[in-house]
N, C-alpha and C positions, 0 to 999 in steps of 0.2 A: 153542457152548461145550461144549467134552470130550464132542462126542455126542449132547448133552440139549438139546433146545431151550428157551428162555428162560420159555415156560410150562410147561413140567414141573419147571422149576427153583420158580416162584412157588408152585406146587402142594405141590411139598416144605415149602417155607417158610410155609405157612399149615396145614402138616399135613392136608391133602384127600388126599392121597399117599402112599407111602410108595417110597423110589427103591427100584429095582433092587440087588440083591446087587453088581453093578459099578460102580455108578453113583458111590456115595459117594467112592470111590479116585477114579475119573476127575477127578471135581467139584473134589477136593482139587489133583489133577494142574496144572489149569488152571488153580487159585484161586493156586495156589505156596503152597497152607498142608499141615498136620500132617493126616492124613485124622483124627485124635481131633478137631480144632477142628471138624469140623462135628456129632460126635455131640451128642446133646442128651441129657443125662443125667438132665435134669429134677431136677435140686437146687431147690425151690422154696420150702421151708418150713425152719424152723430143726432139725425132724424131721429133714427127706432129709439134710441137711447133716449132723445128726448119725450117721446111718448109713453116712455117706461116710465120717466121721473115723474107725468102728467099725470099717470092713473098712481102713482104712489101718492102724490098729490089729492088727487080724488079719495080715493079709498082709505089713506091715512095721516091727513091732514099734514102731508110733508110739505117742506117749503123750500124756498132756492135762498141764497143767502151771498153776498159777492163782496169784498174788498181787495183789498189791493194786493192781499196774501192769496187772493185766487178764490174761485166759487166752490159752492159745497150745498148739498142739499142736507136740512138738517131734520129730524122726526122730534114730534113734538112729544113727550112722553102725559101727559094729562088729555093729550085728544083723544077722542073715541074711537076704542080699535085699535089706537097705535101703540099699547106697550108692548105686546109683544113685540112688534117692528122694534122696538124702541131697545129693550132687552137682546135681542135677538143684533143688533147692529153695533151695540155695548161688547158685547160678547165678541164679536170678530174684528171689532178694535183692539180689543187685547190677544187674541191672540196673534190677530197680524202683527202686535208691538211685540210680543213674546217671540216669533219669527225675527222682525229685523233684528232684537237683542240677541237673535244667536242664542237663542233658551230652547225652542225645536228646531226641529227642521225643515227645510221647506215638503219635505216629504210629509213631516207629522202637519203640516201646515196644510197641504192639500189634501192629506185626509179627512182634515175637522170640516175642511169646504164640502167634500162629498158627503160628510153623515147629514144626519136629523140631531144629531147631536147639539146643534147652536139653537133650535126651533123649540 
């Protein structure tokens, strides 16, 4: 597989390893996903997560939003930098809606999450 034999691949995935500077791209090559799907970004706690929406915030003018129907961070599509996010977040509202309508599956569902295909 792209190079990497099947235990340097299990290695990566138990974190005893860390691949090669090429490796992630190749991996991705073969997998047919987004080479971002294999980072591990380590969102773990409601913390990490909050810092993710922070620098989405920073870098794309996102914002928190809160009523009584619950919080939501929302992307401003006229700030600078943000339509792609803005497109890109459009784009897997539908098809997560296309998912729960039982129009794919959750297989075709988690494929569209692995491409570069929504970017």
């Amino acid at each position: 597989m792209a190079g990497v034999i099947e235990f340097a691949v299990r290695n990566y995935e138990l974190g005893l390893r860390a691949p090669r500077p090429q490796h992630p791209e190749a991996l991705a090559r073969a997998l047919g996903v987004d080479p971002a799907a294999l980072t591990d970004y380590r969102v773990e706690t409601a913390h990490d997560a909050l810092e993710v929406l922070f620098r989405l915030e920073e870098g794309f003018s996102a914002r928190s939003e809160a009523d009584t129907a619950g919080a939501r961070v929302v992307v401003d599509p006229v700030a600078p930098g943000a339509q792609k996010l803005d497109a890109a977040v459009r784009a897997w509202a539908a098809m997560r809606a296309r998912r729960d309508s039982g129009e794919i599956s959750e297989e075709e569902y988690l494929d569209w999450k692995r491409s570069a295909a929504h970017c």
